[in-house]
BAFIMI-319409 format. One record per residue (C-alpha): residue in one letter; chain; x, y, z. Coordinates in steps of 0.1 Angstrom, whole numbers, padded with zeros to 4 digits. Layout:
N
{aa=A&ch=A&x=X&y=Y&z=Z}
...
This chain:
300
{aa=X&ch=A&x=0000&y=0000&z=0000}
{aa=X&ch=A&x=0027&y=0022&z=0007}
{aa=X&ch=A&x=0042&y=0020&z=-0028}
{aa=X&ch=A&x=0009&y=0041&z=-0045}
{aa=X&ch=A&x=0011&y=0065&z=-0023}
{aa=X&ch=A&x=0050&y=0071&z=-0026}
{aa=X&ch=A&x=0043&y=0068&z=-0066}
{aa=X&ch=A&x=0013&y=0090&z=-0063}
{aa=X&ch=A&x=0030&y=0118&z=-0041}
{aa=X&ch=A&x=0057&y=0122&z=-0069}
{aa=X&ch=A&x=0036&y=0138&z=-0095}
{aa=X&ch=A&x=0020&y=0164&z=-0075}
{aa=X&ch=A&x=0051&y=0175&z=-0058}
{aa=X&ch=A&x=0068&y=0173&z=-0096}
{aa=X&ch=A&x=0037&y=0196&z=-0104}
{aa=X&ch=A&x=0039&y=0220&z=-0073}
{aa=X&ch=A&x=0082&y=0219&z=-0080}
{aa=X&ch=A&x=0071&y=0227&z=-0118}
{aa=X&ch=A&x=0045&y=0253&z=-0108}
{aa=X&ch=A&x=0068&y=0271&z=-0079}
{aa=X&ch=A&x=0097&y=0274&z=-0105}
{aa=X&ch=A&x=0071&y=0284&z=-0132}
{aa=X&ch=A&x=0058&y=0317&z=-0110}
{aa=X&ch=A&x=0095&y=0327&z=-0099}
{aa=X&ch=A&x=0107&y=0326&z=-0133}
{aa=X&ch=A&x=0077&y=0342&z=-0153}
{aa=X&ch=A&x=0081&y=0374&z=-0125}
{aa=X&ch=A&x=0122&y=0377&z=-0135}
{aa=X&ch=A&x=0114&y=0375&z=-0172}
{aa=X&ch=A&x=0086&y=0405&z=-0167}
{aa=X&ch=A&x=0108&y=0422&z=-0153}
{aa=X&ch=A&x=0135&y=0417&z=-0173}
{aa=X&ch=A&x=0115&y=0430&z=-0203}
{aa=X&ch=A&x=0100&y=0457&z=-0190}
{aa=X&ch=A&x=0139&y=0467&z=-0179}
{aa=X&ch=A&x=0149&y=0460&z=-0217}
{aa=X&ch=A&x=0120&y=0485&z=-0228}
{aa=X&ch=A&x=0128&y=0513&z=-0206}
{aa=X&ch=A&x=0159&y=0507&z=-0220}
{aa=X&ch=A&x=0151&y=0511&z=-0255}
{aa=X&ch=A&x=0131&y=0540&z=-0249}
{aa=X&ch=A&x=0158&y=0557&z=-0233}
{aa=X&ch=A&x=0184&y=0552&z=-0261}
{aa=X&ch=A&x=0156&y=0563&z=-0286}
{aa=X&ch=A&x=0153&y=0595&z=-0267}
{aa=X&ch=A&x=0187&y=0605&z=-0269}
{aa=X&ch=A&x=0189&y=0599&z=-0305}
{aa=X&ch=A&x=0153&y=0617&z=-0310}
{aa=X&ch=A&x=0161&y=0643&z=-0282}
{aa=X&ch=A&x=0180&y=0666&z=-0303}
{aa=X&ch=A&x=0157&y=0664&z=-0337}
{aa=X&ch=A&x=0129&y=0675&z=-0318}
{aa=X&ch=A&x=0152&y=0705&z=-0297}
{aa=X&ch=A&x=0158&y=0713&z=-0331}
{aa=X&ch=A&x=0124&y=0711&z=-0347}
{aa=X&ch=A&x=0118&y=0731&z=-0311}
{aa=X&ch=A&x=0139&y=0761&z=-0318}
{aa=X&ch=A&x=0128&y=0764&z=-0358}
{aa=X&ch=A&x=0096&y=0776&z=-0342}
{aa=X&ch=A&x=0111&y=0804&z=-0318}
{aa=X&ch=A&x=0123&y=0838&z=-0326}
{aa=X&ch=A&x=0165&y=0846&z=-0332}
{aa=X&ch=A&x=0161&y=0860&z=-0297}
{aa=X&ch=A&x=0146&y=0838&z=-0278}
{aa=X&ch=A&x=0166&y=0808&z=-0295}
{aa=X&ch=A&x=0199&y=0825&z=-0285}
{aa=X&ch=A&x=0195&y=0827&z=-0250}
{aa=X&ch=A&x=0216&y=0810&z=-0224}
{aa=X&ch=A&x=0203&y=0787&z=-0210}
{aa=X&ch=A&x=0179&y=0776&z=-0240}
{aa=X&ch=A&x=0142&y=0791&z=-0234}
{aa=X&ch=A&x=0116&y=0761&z=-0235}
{aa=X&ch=A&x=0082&y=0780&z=-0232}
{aa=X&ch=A&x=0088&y=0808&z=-0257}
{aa=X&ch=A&x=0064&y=0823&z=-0277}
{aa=X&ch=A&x=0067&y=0801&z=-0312}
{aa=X&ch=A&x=0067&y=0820&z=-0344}
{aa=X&ch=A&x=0069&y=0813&z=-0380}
{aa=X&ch=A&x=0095&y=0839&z=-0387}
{aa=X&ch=A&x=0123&y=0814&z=-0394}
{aa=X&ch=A&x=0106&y=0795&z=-0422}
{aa=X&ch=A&x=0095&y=0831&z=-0440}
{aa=X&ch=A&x=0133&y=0834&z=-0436}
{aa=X&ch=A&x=0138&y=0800&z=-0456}
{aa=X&ch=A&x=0111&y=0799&z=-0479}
{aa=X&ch=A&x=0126&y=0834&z=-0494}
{aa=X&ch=A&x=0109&y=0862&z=-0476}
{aa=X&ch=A&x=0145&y=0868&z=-0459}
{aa=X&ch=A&x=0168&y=0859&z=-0491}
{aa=X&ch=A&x=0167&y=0835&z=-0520}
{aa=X&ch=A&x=0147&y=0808&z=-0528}
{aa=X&ch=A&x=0148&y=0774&z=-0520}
{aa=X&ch=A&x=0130&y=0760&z=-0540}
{aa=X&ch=A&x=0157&y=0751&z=-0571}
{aa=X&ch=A&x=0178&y=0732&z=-0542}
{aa=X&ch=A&x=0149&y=0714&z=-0532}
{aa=X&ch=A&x=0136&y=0708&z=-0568}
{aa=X&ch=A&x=0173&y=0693&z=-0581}
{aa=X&ch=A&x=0181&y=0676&z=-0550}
{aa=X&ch=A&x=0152&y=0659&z=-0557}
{aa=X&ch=A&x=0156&y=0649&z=-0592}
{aa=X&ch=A&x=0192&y=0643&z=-0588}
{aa=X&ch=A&x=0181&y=0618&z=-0560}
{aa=X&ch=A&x=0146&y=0601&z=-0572}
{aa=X&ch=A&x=0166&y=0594&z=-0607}
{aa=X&ch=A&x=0197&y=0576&z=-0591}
{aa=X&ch=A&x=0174&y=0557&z=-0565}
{aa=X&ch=A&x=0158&y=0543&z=-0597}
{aa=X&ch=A&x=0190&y=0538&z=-0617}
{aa=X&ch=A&x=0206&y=0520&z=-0587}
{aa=X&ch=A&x=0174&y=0496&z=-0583}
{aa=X&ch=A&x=0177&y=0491&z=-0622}
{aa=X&ch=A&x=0211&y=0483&z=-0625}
{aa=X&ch=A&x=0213&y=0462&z=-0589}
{aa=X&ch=A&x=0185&y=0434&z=-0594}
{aa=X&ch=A&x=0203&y=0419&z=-0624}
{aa=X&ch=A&x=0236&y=0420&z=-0605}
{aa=X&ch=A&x=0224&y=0403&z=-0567}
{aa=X&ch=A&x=0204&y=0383&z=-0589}
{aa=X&ch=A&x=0233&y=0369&z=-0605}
{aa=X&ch=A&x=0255&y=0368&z=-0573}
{aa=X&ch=A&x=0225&y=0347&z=-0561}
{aa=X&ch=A&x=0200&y=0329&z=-0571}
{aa=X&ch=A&x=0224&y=0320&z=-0600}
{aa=X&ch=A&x=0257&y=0326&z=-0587}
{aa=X&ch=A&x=0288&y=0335&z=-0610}
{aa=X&ch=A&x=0319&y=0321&z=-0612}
{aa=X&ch=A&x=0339&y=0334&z=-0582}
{aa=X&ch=A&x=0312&y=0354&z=-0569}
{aa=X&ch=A&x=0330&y=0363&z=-0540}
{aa=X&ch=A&x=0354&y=0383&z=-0559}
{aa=X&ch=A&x=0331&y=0401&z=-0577}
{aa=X&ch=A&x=0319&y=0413&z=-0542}
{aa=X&ch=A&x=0345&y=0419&z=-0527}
{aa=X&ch=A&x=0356&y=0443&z=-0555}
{aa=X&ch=A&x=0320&y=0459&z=-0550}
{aa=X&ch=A&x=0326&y=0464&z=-0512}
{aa=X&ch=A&x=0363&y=0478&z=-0521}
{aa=X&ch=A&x=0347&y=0505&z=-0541}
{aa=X&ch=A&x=0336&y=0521&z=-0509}
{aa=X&ch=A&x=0371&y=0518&z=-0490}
{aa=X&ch=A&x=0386&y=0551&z=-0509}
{aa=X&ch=A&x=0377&y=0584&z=-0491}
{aa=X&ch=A&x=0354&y=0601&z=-0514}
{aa=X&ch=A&x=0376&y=0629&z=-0514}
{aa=X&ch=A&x=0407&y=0615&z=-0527}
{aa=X&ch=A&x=0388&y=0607&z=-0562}
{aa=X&ch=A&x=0371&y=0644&z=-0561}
{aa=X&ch=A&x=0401&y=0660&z=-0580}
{aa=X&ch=A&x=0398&y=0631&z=-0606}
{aa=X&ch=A&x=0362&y=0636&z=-0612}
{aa=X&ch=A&x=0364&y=0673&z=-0610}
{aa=X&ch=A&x=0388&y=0674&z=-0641}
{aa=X&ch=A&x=0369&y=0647&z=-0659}
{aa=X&ch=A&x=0332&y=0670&z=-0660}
{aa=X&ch=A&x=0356&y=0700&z=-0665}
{aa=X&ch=A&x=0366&y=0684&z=-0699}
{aa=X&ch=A&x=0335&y=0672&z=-0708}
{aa=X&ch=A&x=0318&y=0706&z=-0699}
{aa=X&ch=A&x=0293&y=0685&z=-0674}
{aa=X&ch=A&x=0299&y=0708&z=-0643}
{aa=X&ch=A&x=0268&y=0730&z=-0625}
{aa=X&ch=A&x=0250&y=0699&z=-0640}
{aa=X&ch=A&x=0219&y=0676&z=-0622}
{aa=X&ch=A&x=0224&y=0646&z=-0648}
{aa=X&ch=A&x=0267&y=0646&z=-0633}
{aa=X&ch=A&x=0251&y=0643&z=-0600}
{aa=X&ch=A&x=0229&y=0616&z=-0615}
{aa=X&ch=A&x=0255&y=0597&z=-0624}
{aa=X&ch=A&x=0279&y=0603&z=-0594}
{aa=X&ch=A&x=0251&y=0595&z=-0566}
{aa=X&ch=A&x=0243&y=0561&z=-0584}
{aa=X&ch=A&x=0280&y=0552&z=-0589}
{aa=X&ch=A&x=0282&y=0558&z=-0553}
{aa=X&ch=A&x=0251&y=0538&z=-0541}
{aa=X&ch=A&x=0256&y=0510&z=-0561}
{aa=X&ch=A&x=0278&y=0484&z=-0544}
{aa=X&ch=A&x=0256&y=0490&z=-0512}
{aa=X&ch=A&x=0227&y=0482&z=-0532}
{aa=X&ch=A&x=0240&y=0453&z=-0547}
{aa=X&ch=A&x=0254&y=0442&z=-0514}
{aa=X&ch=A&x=0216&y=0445&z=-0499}
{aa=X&ch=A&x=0197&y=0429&z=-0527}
{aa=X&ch=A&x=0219&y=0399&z=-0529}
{aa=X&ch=A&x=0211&y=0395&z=-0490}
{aa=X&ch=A&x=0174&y=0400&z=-0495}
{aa=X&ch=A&x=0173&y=0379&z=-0532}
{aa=X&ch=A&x=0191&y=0349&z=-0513}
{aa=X&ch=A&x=0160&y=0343&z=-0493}
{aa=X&ch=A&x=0139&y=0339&z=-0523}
{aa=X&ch=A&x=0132&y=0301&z=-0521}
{aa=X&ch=A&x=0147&y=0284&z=-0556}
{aa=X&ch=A&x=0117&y=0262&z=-0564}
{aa=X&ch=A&x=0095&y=0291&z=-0570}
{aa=X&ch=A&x=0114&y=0304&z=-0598}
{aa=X&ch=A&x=0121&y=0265&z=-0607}
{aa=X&ch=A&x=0080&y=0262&z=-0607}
{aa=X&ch=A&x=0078&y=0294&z=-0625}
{aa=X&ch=A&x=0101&y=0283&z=-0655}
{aa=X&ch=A&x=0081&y=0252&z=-0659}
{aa=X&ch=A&x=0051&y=0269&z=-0663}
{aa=X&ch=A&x=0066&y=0282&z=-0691}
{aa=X&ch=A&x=0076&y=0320&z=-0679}
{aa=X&ch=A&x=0106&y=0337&z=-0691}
{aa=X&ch=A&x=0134&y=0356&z=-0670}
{aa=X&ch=A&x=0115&y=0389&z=-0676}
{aa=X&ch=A&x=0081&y=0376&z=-0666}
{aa=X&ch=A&x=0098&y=0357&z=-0637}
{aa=X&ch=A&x=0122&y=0393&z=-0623}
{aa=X&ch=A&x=0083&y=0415&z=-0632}
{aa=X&ch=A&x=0057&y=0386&z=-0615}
{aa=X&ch=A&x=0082&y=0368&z=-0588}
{aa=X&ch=A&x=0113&y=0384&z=-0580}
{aa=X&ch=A&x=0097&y=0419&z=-0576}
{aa=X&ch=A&x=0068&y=0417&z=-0558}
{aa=X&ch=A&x=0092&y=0390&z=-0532}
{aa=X&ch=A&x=0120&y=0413&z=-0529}
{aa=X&ch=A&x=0096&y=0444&z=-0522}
{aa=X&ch=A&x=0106&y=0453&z=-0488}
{aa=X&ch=A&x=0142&y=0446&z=-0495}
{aa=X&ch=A&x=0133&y=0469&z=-0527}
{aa=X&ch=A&x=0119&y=0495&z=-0503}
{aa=X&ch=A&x=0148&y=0493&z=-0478}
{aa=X&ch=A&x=0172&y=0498&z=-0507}
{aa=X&ch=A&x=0153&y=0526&z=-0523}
{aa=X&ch=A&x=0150&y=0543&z=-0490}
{aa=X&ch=A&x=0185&y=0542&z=-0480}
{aa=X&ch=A&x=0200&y=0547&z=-0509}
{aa=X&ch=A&x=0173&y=0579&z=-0512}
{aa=X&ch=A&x=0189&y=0590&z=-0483}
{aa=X&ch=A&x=0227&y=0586&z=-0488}
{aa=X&ch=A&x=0217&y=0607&z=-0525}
{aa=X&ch=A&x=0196&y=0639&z=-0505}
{aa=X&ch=A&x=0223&y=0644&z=-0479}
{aa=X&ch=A&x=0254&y=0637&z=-0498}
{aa=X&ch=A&x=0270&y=0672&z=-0495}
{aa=X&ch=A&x=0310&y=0668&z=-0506}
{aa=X&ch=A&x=0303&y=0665&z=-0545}
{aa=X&ch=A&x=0276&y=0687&z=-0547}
{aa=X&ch=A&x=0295&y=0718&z=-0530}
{aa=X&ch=A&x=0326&y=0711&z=-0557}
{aa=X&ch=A&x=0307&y=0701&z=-0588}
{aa=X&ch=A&x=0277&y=0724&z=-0586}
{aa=X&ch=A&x=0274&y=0766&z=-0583}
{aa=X&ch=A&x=0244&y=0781&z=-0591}
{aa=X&ch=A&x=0225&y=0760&z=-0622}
{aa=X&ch=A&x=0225&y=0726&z=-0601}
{aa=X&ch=A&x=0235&y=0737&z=-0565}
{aa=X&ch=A&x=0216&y=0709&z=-0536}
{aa=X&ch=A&x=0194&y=0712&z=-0507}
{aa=X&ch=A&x=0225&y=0708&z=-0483}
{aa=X&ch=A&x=0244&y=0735&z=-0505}
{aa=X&ch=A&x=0220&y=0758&z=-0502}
{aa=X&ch=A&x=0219&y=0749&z=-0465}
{aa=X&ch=A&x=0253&y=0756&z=-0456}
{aa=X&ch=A&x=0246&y=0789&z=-0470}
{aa=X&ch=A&x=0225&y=0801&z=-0436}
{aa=X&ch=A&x=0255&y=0794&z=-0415}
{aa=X&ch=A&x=0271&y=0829&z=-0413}
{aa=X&ch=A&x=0291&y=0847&z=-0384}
{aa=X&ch=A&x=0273&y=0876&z=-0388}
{aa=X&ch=A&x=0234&y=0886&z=-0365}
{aa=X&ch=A&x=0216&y=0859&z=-0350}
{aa=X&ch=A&x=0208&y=0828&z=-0371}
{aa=X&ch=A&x=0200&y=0799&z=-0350}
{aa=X&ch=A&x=0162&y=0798&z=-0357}
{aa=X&ch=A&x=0166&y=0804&z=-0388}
{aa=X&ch=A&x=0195&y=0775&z=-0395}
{aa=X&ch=A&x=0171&y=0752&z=-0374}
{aa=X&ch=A&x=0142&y=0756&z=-0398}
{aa=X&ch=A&x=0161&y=0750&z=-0428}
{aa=X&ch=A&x=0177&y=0718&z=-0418}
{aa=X&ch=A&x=0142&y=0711&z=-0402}
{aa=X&ch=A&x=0129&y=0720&z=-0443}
{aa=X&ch=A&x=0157&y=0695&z=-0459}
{aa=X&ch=A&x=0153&y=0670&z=-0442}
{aa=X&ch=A&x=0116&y=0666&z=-0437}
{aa=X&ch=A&x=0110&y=0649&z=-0474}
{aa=X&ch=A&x=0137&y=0623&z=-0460}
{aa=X&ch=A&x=0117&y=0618&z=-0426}
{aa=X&ch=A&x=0084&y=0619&z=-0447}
{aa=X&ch=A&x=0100&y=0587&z=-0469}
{aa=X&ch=A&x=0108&y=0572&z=-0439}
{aa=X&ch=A&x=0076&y=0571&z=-0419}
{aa=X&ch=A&x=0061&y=0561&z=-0451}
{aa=X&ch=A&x=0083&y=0532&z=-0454}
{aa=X&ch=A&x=0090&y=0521&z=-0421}
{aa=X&ch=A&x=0073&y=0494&z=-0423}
{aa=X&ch=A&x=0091&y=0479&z=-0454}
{aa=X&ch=A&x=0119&y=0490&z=-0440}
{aa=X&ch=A&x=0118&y=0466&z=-0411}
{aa=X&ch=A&x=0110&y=0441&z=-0430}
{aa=X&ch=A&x=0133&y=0440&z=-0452}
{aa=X&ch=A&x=0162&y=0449&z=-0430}
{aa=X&ch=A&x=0154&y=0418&z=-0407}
{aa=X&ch=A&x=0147&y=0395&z=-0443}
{aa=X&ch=A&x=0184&y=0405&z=-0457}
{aa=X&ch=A&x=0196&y=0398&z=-0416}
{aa=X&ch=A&x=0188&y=0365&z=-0421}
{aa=X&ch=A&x=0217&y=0356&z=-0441}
């Protein structure tokens, strides 16, 4: 008789054992999470802390944004974007309009020209395919200054200076190898058999890159767009050597508000609040494509 009851008494103290461990350790990982969040907000604030001081300080007069220490509750005023937006000096607007152009064009030229390449660097990989991206990757390992000089006489000759089609062709140059580097990340995820299945049914390598490849790859599309959309508005070297008045860039035409003369701090804030909201507007847009497809080319 004794041997049921020892039998039976082992289960429910396994169970009570099992149940005791169970509520100390789902407590620890609560609060270990919650810990981890706080965290991450924290770190978020820092980096976000000083976009919104300085989305803060666009809205305050020159006065009140020079003070010592900075004034929080000021009255807010739209005095430094009437400053921006001409009323105080020229216009924006040809900076905004070619940084535009110049960026939206390569963004497309670099998607173009990258899905052939990652898509034969994976999905049907070339010979020695780590060679050809490693040379990609080297591309980006000389200071963009050193070949400046190079490229400066080379449009000089050509008579392609003060030019938005030079900076077309710079930005994408530059954009490329990260592209390509990206999409072969995000295209190597792309299971084989459904372009195997896709072929069978009798669809070409056009029909397959317009019907399958695309509409996979889109977040790893949109993450490449985006970024490569952002390295082409803020890029800021080229554009200040290679351009003057015809093709001169939103971050040209910015630098131009940073003078030693009067007060300009409002006014400096609500231009570089101006130039970069398109790039924040592309980014909320996005965000969720952008996720995606950064954690889909992670996998890898």
């Amino acid at each position: 008789m004794s041997a049921p009851s020892i039998a039976g008494s082992t289960p429910r103290s396994a169970r009570s054992v099992a149940k005791t461990s169970t509520g100390i350790r789902r407590p620890k990982k609560r609060a270990a999470n919650v810990w981890l969040g706080v965290v991450a907000w924290l770190i978020g604030l820092i980096f976000v802390a000083p976009v919104l001081w300085m989305i803060l300080t666009s809205f305050h007069s020159e006065t009140d944004a020079a003070t010592n220490p900075p004034s929080l509750f000021a009255p807010l005023t739209l005095a430094g974007y009437e400053n921006f937006f001409g009323a105080g000096g020229a216009s924006p607007w040809p900076a905004l309009i070619n940084s535009a152009t110049a960026s939206v064009v390569s963004t497309l030229l670099v998607l173009v020209l990258s899905m052939p390449a990652a898509y034969a660097l994976s999905i049907r990989p070339v010979k020695k395919w780590s060679d050809v991206m490693f040379f990609f990757l080297s591309t980006k390992m000389l200071p963009m200054v050193a070949g400046l000089l190079p490229i400066y006489l080379i449009a000089k000759q050509v008579g392609a200076l003060d030019s938005v089609g030079l900076l077309i062709v710079i930005y994408t140059s530059m954009n490329l190898p990260i592209a390509v580097w990206m999409m072969r990340s995000f295209l190597s995820e792309i299971p084989v058999e459904i372009l195997e299945a896709a072929a069978i049914d009798g669809a070409s390598l056009p029909t397959i890159f317009r019907r399958v490849i695309v509409p996979i790859s889109g977040p790893g599309l949109a993450a490449t767009a985006l970024i490569c959309f952002i390295f082409s508005w803020n890029e800021l070297l080229f554009a200040s050597v290679l351009t003057s008045t015809q093709a001169i860039t939103a971050p040209v035409f910015l630098t131009s508000f940073v003078t030693s003369q009067g007060l300009f701090l409002a006014k400096v804030c609500a231009a570089a609040f101006a130039v970069s909201f398109p790039v924040l507007v592309a980014g909320f847009a996005a965000q969720d494509k952008l996720v995606q497809g950064l954690s889909l080319g992670a996998v890898k």
